[in-house]
N, C-alpha and C positions, 0 to 999 in steps of 0.2 A: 504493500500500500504506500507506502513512504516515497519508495523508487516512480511509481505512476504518481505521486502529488509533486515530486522535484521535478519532474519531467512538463505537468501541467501547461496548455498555452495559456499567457493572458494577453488578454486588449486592456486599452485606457481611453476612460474619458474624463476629457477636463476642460472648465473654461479657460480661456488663455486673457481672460480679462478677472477672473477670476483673485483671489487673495492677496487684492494689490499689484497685481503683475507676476505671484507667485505662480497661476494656472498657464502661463508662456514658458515658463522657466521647467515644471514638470513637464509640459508636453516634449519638449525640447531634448530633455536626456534623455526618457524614456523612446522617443524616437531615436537617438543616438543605441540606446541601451538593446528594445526588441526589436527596432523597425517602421520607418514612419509607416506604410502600412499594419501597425496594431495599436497606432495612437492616433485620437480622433478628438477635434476642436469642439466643443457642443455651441459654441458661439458660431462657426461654421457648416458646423451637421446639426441643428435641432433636430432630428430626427434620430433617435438612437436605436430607434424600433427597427428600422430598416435597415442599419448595421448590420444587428445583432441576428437580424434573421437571413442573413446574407448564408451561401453555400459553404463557405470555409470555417466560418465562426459556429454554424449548426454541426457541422461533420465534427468540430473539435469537442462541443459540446457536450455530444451526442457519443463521445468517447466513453471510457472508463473512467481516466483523471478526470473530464469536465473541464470547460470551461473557466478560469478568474478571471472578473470584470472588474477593473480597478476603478472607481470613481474619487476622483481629485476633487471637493468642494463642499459643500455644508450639506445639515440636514434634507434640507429640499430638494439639493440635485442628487442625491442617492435614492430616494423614495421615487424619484423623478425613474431613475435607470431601472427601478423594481418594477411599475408599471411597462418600461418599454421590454423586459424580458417576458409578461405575461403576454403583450402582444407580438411580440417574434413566436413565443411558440404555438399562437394560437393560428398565427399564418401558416407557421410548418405541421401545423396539425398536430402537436407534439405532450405530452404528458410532461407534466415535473420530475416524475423518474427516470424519463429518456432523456430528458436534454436537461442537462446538470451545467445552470449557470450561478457560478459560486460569487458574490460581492462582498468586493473588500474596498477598506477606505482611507482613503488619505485622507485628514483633516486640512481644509481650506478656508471654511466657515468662519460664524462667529462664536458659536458656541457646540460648533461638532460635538451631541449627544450619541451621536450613534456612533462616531468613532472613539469616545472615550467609552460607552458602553461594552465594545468588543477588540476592546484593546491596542487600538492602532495609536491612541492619544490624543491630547485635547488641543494640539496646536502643531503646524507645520512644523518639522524642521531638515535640515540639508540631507538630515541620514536617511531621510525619504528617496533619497535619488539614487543614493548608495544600491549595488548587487544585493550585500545583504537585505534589504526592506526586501526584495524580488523576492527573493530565499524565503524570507517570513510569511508571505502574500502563497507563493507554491507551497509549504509546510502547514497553512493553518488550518482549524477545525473546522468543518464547517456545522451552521448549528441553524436550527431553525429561527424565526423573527417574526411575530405575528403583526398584520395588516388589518387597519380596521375601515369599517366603511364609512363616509359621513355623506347624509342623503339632505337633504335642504328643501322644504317645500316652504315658502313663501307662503302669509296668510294672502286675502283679498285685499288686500292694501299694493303687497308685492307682486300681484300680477296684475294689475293695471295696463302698467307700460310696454308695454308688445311690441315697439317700436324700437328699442334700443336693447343691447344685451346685456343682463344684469353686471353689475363693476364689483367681481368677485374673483380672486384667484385664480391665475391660470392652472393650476390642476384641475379645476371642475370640469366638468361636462354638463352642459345645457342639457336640457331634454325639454321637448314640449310634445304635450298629449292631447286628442279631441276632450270632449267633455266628455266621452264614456270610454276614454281609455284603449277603442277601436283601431284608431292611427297615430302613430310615435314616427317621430324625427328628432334628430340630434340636432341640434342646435347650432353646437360651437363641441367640437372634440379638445375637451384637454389635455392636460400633459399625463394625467393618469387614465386618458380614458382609455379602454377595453371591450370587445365584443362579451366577454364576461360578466363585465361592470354594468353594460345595458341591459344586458338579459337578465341579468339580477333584478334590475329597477323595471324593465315591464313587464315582468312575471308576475313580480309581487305586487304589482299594478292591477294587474286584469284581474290577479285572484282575489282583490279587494275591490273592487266592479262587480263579479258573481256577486261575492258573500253580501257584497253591500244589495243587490238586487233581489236574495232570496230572503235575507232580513225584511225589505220590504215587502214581499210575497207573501211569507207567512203573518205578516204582521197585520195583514190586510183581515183575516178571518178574529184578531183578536179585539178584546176592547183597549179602548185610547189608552189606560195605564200601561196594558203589557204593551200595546205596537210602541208605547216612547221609551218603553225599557230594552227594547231590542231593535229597535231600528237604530242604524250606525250613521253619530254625527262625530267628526270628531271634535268639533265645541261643544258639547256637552261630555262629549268623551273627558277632554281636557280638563275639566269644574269637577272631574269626580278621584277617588280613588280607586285602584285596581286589588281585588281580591280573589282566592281561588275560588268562590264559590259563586252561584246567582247567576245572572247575569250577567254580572263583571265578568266572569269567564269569556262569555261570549266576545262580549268587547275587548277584551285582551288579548284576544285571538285575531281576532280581525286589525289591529295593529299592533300584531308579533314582527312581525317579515321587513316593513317599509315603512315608511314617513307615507302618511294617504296626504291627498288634498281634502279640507273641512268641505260641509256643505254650505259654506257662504262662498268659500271657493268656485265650486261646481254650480252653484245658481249663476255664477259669471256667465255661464253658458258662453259656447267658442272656443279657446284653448287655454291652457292651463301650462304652466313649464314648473319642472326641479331641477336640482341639478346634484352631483354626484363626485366624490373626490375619494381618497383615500387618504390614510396618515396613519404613523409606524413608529411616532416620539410623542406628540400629544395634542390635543383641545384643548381649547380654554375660549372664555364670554368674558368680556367684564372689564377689571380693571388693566391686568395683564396685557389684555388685547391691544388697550386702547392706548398703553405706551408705546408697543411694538408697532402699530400702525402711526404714532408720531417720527417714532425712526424710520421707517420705511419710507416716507412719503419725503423726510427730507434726504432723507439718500436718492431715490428718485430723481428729486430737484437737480442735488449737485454733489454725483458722485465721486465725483475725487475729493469731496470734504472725508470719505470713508474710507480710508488709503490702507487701514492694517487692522488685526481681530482688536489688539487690546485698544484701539483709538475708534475704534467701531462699541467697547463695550462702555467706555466712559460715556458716549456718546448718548448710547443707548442707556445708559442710567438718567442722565442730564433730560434728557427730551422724552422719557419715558415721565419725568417726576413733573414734566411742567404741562404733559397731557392731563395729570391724574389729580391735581389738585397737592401737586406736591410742593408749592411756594407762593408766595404771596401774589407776586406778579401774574401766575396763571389765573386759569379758569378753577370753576370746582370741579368735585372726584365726579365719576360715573356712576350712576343711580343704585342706589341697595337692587335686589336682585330678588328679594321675597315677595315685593309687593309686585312684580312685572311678569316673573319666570316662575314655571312646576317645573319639576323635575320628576321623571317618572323612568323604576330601575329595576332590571331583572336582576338578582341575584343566585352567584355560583349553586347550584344545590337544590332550588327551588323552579317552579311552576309558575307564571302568571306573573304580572307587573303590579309593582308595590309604589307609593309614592313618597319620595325621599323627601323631608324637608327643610329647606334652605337657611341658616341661619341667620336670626333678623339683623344683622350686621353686614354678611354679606355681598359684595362687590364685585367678585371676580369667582369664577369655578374654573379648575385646571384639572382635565380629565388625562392621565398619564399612562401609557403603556412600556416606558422604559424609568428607570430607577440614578436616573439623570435628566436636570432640566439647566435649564439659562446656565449653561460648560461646568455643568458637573453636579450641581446640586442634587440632593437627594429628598423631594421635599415627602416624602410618605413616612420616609425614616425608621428606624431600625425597627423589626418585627415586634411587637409588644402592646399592649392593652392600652387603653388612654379616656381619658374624659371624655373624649369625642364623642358626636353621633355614632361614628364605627362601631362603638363597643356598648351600646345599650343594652344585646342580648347576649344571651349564652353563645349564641352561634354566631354568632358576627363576633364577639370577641375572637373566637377561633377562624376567623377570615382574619382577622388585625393582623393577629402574631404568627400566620404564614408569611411565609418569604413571597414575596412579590419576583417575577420573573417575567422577561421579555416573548415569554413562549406560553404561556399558562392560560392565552385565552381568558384573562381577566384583565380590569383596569382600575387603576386606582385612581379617586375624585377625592380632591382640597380644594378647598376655599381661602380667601384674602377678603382683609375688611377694608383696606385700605392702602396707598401707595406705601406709606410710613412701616405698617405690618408685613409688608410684603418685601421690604429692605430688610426689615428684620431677620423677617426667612429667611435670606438669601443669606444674609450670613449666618445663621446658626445650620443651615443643613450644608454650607461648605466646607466638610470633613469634621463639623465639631459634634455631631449626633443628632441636632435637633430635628424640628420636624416641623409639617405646616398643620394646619388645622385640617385634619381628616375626616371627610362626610362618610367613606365608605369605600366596599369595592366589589364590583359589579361587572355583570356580562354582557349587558345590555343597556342603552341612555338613548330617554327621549325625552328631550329640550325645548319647552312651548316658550317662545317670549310674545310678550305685548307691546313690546317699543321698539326702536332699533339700539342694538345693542353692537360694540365694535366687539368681533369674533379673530381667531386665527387657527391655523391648520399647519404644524410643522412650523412654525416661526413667518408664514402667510396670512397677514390679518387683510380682514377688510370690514366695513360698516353695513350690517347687517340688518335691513326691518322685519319689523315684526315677523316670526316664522316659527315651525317646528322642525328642529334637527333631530335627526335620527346614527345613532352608533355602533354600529353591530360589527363582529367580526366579518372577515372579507376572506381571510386566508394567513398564509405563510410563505414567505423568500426566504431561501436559505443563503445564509453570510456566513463570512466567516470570520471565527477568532483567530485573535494571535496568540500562541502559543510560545513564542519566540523567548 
């Protein structure tokens, strides 16, 4: 095994505008190093799909060794390269245990969570260019990475405008559907989009079209109390709690699968759109967001004020605090979160949707599937019991103090009251043990707001009206550790 993982081919992708100028300088060796055909510009190929499903790079894949995909750059552009492998093999028609593509990562980012997560490190440095890294990159473990889905339907506020394409992330996929669900088109294809990723979203469309049409059938023979306790709205869905018994079942059923559109939605009558993303590090509404979207939009403006990580993270402390009501001179914080937002959460173990609720303090919710946030932190914090919501029962205490993991098909949700509390965090879970305020941890999240709320996806934010977001798992890409 050792001999076929030394022998291994890899390809690289990398910006060349990238880490300050760092992503010209990796491209550069490693063309010297494998071969300018096995290193690829993604500022000149956006397209890595079509790489990767190229005849040389399948055959390789499709080997014994597999496959190493090097991606050079932050969180976003490796989740970026996980979605372009699900579509190279869905072009070659290909299964995840025939074409074995292994990703590994070089940290270019600002706060590379997923390459400190599996050991590559939290910041560039020269010995990245070095044979040895090669060595490390051909030798490492590969291990599994769970992918989650985030599904976004807009209330009736947010499809209004038909005219213009919603100003959301370019990972998403548009979709827009008739009023019964009969004819789908994509919109706008993201950077994660996937023939997988659709079929997911209008399966579990139509199937909430029937059930929603035989709910009214039956409901039809009964009196007016039962037809409003079984006919499917999801505003009224949304005002209620979810339990296993009653009729709550019913309706907990009918939105297990997908984010529906409400029926204030559907009275729109005409078309309706969602739209569709993934993310492999985390979510988060609220406060959080709303700094990271002040960073973003001035880097946007004038990118070379953003020249290096750690002048990118002062950066982003500074213009994160004056988004968030964090000095005199700004505006005030982002609205408490209980009076606007439910939250409603399957948990590991159990049947049927429960409704978590928000504490009246409130501000920000950061839903985490790595055990690393903003380069390194660890805001869940060591396994163990705690005041929290987490630990109100017997059994959710015994969800606390499991070890949280990158593969486990769970996720961990914290909260922040404030920019001030949220600095705090940041320093007590930077290697000192603390921990952020923990609501819980859960299999599934569904997110109803009533305002617009600034949201992010993998350190992607954007301003977000009124909607219900939906979180389900998606899958798994296998990465790799360093072992080195």
């Amino acid at each position: 095994m050792a001999s076929k993982q030394q022998s291994a081919a890899c390809v690289v992708f990398s910006n060349s505008r990238s880490g300050g100028g760092k992503g010209g300088a990796v491209l550069k060796a490693f063309a010297a190093t494998l071969g300018a055909d096995r290193v690829f510009d993604l500022g000149a190929n956006p397209h890595p799909e079509e790489i990767l499903a190229g005849d040389d790079l399948v055959r390789e894949a499709t080997s014994d060794a597999g496959l190493r995909v090097i991606v050079c750059g932050g969180d976003g552009t490796m989740t970026w390269i996980m979605s372009a492998v699900d579509v190279a093999r869905e072009r070659r028609h290909l299964a995840p245990e025939d074409a074995k593509y292994y990703v590994a990562m070089m940290p270019l980012g600002t706060g590379n969570d997923l390459a400190r997560t599996f050991g590559w490190g939290g910041k560039f440095r020269r010995a990245c260019l070095l044979p040895a890294w090669l060595d490390a990159v051909r030798g490492a473990e590969p291990v599994q990475l769970d992918r989650w889905l985030v599904s976004v339907m807009p209330s009736a506020e947010g499809q209004k405008a038909k005219d213009e394409l919603p100003d959301v992330p370019e990972v998403f996929s548009v979709h827009e559907f008739s009023a019964h669900v009969e004819e789908h088109r994509v919109v706008k294809e993201g950077r994660h989009h996937s023939t997988t990723l659709t079929t997911h979203a209008v399966e579990r469309l139509t199937e909430h079209h029937e059930d929603r049409e035989r709910a009214r059938s039956e409901s039809r023979s009964a009196d007016r109390s039962t037809m409003e306790s079984v006919t499917f709205d999801a505003d009224v869905i949304e005002d209620r709690s979810f339990s296993d018994e009653g009729t709550d079942t019913r309706m907990a059923e009918l939105v297990a699968e997908h984010v529906r559109p409400s029926e204030t939605v559907l009275s729109l009558g005409g078309t309706w759109r969602s739209y569709d993303g993934t993310f492999s590090n985390y979510f988060s509404l609220g406060v959080d967001a709303a700094g990271a979207h002040a960073f973003h939009a001035a880097r946007r403006k004038n990118p070379k004020r953003f020249s290096s990580p750690f002048k990118n993270q002062l950066l982003y402390a500074w213009l994160g605090a004056t988004a968030t009501g964090g000095c005199l001179c700004c505006g005030g914080p982002p609205p408490r979160l209980k009076g606007i937002s439910k939250l409603l959460a399957r948990v590991e173990g159990q049947s049927g949707w429960r409704e978590v609720e928000i504490p009246t303090g409130c501000r920000g919710i950061i839903v985490l599937n790595l055990r690393s946030y903003a380069g390194g932190r660890d805001l869940w914090g060591p396994p163990s019991c705690c005041r929290d919501a987490c630990c109100q029962t017997e059994e959710s205490k015994y969800l606390a103090q499991a070890r949280p993991s990158h593969d486990d098909g769970v996720l961990e949700v914290v909260t922040a009251s404030d920019v001030f509390s949220m600095g705090v965090t940041l320093v007590k879970t930077n290697g000192l043990g603390g921990r952020a305020k923990r609501l819980g941890r859960f299999r599934e999240l569904r997110i109803t707001t009533k305002a617009s709320l600034y949201m992010q996806i993998d350190g992607e934010p954007w301003l977000q009206p009124p909607a219900t977001v939906h979180l389900k798992a998606f899958g798994q890409s296998t990465v790799l550790r360093n072992v080195a």
